[in-house]
C-alpha positions as CSV (number, residue, x, y, z in Angstrom):
1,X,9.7,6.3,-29.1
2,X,12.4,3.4,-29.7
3,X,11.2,0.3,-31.5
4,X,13.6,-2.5,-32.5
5,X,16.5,-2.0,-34.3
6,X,16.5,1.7,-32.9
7,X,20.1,2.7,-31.3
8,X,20.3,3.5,-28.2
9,X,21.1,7.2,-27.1
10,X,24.6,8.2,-26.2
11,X,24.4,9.8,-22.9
12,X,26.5,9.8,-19.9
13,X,25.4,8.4,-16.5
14,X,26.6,10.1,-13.5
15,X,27.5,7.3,-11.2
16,X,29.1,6.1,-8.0
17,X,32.0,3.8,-7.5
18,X,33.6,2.5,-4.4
19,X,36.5,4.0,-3.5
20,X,39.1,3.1,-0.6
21,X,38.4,5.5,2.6
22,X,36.8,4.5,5.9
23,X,34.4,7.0,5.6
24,X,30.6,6.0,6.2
25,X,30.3,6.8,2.2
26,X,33.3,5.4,0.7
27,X,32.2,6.4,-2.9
28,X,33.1,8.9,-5.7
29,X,31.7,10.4,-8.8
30,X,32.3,8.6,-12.3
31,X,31.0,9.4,-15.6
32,X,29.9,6.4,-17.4
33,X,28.6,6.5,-21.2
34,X,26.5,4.6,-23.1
35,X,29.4,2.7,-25.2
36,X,30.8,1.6,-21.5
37,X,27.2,-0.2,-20.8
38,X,26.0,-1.4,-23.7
39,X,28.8,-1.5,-26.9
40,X,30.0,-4.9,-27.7
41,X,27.1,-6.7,-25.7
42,X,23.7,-7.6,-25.1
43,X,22.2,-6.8,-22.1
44,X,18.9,-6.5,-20.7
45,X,17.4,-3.2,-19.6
46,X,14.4,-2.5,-17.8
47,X,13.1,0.9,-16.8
48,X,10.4,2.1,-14.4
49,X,8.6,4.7,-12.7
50,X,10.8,5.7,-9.7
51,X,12.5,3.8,-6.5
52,X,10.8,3.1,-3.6
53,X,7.3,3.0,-5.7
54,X,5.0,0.2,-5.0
55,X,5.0,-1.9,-8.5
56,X,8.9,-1.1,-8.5
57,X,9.5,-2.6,-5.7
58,X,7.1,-5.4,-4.8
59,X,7.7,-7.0,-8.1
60,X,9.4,-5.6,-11.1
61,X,13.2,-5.2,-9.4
62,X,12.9,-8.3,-7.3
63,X,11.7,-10.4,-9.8
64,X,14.6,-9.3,-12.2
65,X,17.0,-10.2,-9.1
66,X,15.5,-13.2,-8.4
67,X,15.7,-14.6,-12.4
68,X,19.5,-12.5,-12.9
69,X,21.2,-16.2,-13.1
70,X,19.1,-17.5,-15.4
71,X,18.7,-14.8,-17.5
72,X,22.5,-14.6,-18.0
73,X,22.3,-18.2,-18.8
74,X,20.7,-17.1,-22.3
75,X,23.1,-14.9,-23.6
76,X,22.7,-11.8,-21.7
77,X,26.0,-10.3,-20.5
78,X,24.0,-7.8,-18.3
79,X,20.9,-7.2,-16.7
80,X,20.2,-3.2,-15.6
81,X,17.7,-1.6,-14.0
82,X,16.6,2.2,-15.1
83,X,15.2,5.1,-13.1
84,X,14.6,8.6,-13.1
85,X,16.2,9.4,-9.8
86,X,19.9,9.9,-8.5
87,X,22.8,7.7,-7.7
88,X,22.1,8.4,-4.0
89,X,18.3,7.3,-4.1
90,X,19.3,4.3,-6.4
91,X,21.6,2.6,-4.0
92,X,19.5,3.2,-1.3
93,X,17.1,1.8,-2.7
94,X,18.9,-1.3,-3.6
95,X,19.8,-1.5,0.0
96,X,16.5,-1.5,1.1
97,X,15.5,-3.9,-1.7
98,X,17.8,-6.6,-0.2
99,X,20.3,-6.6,-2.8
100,X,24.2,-7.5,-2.7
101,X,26.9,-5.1,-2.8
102,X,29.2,-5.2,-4.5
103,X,32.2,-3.8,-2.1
104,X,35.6,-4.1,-4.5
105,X,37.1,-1.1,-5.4
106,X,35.6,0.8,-8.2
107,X,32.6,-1.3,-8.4
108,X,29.6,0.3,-9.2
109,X,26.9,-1.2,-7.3
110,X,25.5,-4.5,-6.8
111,X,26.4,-7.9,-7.6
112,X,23.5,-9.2,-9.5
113,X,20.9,-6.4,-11.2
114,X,22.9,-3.2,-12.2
115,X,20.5,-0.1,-10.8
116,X,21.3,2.8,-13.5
117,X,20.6,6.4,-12.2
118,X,19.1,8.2,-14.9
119,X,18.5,11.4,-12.7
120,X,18.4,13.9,-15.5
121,X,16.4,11.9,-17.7
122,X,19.1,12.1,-20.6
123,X,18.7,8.1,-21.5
124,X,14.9,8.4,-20.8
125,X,13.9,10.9,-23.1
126,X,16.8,9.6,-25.9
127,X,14.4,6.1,-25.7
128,X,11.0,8.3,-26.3
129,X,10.2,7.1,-23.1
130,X,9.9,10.1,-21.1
131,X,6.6,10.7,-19.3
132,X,5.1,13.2,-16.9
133,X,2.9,12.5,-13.8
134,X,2.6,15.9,-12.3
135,X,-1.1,16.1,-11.6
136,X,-1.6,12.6,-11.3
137,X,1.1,11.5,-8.5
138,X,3.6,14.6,-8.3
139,X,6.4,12.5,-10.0
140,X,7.4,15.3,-12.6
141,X,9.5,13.7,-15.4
142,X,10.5,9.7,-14.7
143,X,10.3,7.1,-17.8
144,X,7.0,4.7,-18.6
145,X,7.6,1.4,-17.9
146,X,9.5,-0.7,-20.5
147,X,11.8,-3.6,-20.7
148,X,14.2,-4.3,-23.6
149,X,16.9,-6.3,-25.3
150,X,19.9,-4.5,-26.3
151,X,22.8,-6.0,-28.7
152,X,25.3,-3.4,-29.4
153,X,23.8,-0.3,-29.0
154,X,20.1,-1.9,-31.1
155,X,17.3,-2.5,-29.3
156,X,16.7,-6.1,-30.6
157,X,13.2,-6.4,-28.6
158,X,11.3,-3.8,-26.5
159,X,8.4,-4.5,-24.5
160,X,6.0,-1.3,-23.3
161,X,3.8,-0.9,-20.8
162,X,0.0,-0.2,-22.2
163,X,1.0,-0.1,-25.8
164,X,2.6,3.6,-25.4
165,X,3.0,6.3,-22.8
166,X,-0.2,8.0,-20.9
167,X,1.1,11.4,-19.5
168,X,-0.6,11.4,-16.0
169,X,-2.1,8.1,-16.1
170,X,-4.2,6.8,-13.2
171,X,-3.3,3.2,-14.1
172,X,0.5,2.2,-13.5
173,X,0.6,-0.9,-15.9
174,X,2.5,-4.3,-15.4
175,X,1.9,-6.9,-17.5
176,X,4.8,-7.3,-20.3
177,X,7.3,-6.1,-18.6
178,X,7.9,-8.5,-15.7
179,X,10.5,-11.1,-16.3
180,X,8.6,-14.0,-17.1
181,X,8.2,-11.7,-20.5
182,X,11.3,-11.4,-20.6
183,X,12.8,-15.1,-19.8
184,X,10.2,-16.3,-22.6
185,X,11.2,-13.8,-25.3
186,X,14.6,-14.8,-24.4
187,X,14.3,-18.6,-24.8
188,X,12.7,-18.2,-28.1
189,X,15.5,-16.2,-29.4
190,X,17.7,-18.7,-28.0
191,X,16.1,-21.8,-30.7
């Protein structure tokens, strides 16, 4: 499981960027690694049970959108959002979830919180975070809920759901990983 000062895993996202076509899905494949994300900067990342889930939804991603400015303010040069699921389910999900597109060419989805398809669970299990609801909610594979810090490929602070992963847990925990958490942890660091 990562802890601080653990490097991220190098893995490559399978992505979609805008491309320039009048079609109803003006978007194409691109690879993007690890380095690309998070080399060089420090970024906030936090990960979660699925799209379109309840906790997910009604609070973790829309809290995260609704801090993004200030969380930038305090020396974070991104802020992503991590899932188990596709590029496809991803942006519809941030469509439904209210959130801006971003429509120049080659952008790769939304203006404020970054949502990172993780569909084979490459990143997910790199992090130790890799979890397993099959007779509990039918999920199969998806990551526990975390939230983290990363500064060139360390995490500097992690924050995990329940103290550790619970395969098939009845209880879907959210308490540290919300972005007040967060917006404290980083204020601290910022002294």
């Amino acid at each position: 499981m990562a802890k601080e000062g653990s490097t991220v895993p190098s893995v490559i996202f399978k992505t979609r960027v805008r491309i320039d076509s009048k079609d109803e899905n003006p978007f194409d494949w691109k690879d993007v690694t690890s380095d690309e994300l998070f080399k060089g900067k420090r970024c906030v990342l936090f990960a979660l049970p699925g799209a379109f889930t309840p906790t997910c939804s009604s609070f973790q991603l829309p809290g995260y959108e609704a801090a993004y400015e200030e969380i930038k303010s305090l020396g974070i040069d991104e802020v992503y959002c991590l899932s188990v699921n596709d590029a496809f389910v991803m942006r519809q999900w941030g469509l439904k979830q209210g959130l801006e597109e971003d429509m120049t060419l080659g952008a790769n989805g939304f203006k404020k919180v970054k949502l990172l398809p993780d569909g084979a669970a490459a990143f997910t299990r790199g992090m130790g975070m890799s979890c397993v609801w099959d007779t509990e909610r039918g999920f199969g594979e998806r990551s526990w809920r975390y939230s983290c810090v990363l500064n060139d490929m360390k995490v500097e602070k992690i924050f995990i759901e329940g103290g550790g992963i619970t395969p098939n847990s009845a209880a879907d925990p959210y308490e540290v990983t919300d972005e007040k958490t967060m917006l404290a942890y980083l204020k601290s660091a910022s002294k």
